[in-house]
C-alpha positions as CSV (number, residue, x, y, z in Angstrom):
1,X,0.0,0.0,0.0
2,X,2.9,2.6,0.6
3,X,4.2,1.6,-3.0
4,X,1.0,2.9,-4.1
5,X,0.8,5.6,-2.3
6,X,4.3,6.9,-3.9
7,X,3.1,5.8,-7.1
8,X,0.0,8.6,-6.6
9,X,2.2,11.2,-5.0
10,X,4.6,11.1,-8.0
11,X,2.3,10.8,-10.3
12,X,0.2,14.0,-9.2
13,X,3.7,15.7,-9.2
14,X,4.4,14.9,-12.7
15,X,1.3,16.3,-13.5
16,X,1.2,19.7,-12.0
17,X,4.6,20.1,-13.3
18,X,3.6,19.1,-17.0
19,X,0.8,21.6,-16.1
20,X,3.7,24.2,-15.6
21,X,5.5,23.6,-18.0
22,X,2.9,24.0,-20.4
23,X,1.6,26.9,-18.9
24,X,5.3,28.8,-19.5
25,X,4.8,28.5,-23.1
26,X,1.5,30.2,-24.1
27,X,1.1,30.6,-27.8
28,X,-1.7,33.3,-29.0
29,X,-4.3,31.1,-31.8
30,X,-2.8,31.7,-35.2
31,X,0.7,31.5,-33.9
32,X,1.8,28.1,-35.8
33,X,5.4,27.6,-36.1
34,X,6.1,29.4,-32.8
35,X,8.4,27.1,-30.7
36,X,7.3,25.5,-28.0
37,X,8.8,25.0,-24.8
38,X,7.0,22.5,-23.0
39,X,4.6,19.2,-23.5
40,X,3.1,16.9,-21.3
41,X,1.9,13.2,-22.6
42,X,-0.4,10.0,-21.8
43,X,0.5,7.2,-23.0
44,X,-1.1,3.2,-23.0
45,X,1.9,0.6,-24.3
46,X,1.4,-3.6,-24.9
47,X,4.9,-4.6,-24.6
48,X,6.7,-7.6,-22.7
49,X,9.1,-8.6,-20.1
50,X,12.2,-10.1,-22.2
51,X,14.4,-12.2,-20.0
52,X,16.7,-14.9,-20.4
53,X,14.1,-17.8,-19.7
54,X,11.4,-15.8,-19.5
55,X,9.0,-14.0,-22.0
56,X,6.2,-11.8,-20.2
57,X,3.1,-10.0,-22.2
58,X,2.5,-6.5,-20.5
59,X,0.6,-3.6,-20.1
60,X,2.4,0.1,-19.4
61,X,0.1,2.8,-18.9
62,X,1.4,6.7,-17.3
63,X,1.7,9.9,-18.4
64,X,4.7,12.7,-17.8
65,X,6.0,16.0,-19.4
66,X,9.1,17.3,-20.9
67,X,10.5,21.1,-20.7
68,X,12.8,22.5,-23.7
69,X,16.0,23.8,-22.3
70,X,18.3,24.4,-25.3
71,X,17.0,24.5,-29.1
72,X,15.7,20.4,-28.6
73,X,17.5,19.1,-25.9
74,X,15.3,18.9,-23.0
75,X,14.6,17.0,-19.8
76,X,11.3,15.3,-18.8
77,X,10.5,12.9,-16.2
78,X,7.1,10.5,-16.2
79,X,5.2,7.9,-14.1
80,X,3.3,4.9,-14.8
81,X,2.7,1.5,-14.1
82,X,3.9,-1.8,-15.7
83,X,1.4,-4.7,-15.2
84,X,1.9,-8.4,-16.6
85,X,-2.2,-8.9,-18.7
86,X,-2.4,-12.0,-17.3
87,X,-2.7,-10.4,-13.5
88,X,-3.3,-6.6,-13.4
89,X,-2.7,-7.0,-9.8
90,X,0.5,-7.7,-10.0
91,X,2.4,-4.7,-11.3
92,X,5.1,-2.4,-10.2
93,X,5.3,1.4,-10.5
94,X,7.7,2.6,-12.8
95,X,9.0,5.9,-12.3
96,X,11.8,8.0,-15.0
97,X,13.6,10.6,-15.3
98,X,15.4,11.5,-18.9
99,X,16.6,13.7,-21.1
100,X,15.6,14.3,-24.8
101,X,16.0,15.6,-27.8
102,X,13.7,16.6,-30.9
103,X,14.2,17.0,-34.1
104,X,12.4,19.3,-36.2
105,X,10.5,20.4,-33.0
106,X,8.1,23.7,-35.0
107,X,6.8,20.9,-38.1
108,X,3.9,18.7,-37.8
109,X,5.5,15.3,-37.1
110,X,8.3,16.0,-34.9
111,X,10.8,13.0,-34.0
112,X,12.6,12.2,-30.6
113,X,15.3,10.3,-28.6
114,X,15.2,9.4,-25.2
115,X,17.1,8.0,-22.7
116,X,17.7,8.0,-18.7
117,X,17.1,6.3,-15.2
118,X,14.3,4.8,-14.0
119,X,13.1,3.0,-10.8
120,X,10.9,0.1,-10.7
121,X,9.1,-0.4,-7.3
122,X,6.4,-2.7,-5.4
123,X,7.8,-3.7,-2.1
124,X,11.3,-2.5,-2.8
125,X,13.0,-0.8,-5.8
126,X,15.2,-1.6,-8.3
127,X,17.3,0.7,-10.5
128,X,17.2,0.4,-14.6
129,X,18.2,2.5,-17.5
130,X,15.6,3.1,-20.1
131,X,16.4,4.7,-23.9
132,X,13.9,5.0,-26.8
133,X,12.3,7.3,-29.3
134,X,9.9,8.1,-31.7
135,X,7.2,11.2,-32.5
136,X,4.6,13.6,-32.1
137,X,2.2,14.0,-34.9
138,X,0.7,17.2,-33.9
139,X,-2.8,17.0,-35.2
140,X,-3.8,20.3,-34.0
141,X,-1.5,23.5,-32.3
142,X,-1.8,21.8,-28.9
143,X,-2.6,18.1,-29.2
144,X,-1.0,15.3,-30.8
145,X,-0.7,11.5,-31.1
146,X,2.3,10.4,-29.5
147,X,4.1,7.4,-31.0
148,X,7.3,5.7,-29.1
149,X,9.3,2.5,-28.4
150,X,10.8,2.2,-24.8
151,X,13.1,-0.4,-23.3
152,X,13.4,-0.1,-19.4
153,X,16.4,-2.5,-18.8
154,X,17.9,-3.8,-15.8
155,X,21.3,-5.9,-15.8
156,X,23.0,-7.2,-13.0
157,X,26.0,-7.9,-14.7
158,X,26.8,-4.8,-17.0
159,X,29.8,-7.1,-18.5
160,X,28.3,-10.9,-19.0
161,X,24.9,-9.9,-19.3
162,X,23.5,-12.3,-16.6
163,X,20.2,-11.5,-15.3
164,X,19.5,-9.1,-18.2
165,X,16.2,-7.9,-18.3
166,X,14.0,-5.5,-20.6
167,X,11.1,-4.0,-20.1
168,X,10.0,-3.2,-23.5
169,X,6.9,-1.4,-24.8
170,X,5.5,-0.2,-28.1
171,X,3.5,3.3,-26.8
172,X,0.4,4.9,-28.0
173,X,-0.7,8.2,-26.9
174,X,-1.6,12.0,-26.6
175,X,0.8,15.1,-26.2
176,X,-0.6,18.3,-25.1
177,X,1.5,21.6,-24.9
């Protein structure tokens, strides 16, 4: 119960601070093309657990924001939670913090990389690193369909690759800025 209780805490965060961050970049109607310096996202992604004997279907569901620092690097961080379909009850929270950086951030379909840490949690936590990328197809000034493979990996063994273990999701979503 105190795993979820984090999980809400840090995912209300993430949200007011998405809300910020899009609130620091208002762009008057008719302004297309303007840059913008913030975006938050929600985002549902089927994916699996990839192990060495082991091959998991998921569910990943969360939401986050990212904030433009320089030109299109920018940082972000998100929440969510990681469930296997087969028991919905048996998830983990999956918190992440990143950078970024988009290409051809003021068009209509604008591509990203990704990559950072990230903390899996239930009863305790583990540390994993997590890189991906993808885009936003911006289907109006201020929403868009987000589209993104993730891998959330975890290795025990950096060098031999024992107890490697991905996380990996194929993400459908909105982006609102």
């Amino acid at each position: 119960m105190r795993s979820f209780k984090r999980f809400t805490l840090t995912a209300a965060l993430l949200l007011l601070v998405s809300a910020r961050a899009n609130a620091e970049s208002p762009v008057p109607a008719g302004n297309e093309g303007v840059e913008h310096r913030g975006q938050g996202y929600v985002f549902f992604a089927p994916g699996g657990i990839l192990a060495e004997e082991t091959q998991v279907g998921t569910a990943h569901f969360g939401g986050g924001g990212e904030f433009l620092l320089y030109k299109g690097i920018g940082i972000g961080s998100e929440a969510g939670y990681l469930t296997p379909w087969r028991n919905f009850s048996n998830g983990i929270g999956l918190v992440s913090v990143n950078g970024s950086y988009h290409f051809l951030r003021n068009g209509k379909v604008s591509p990203f990389v990704t990559a950072g840490y990230s903390v899996a949690f239930r009863s305790g936590h583990v540390n994993l690193v997590n890189f991906g990328g993808g885009i936003n197809w911006w289907v109006r000034e201020r929403i868009g369909i987000r589209l993104e493979v993730r891998d959330n990996m975890y290795s025990e063994s950096p060098f031999d690759g024992t107890h490697r273990i991905h996380y990996l999701g194929g993400r459908i979503g909105l982006s609102f800025r």
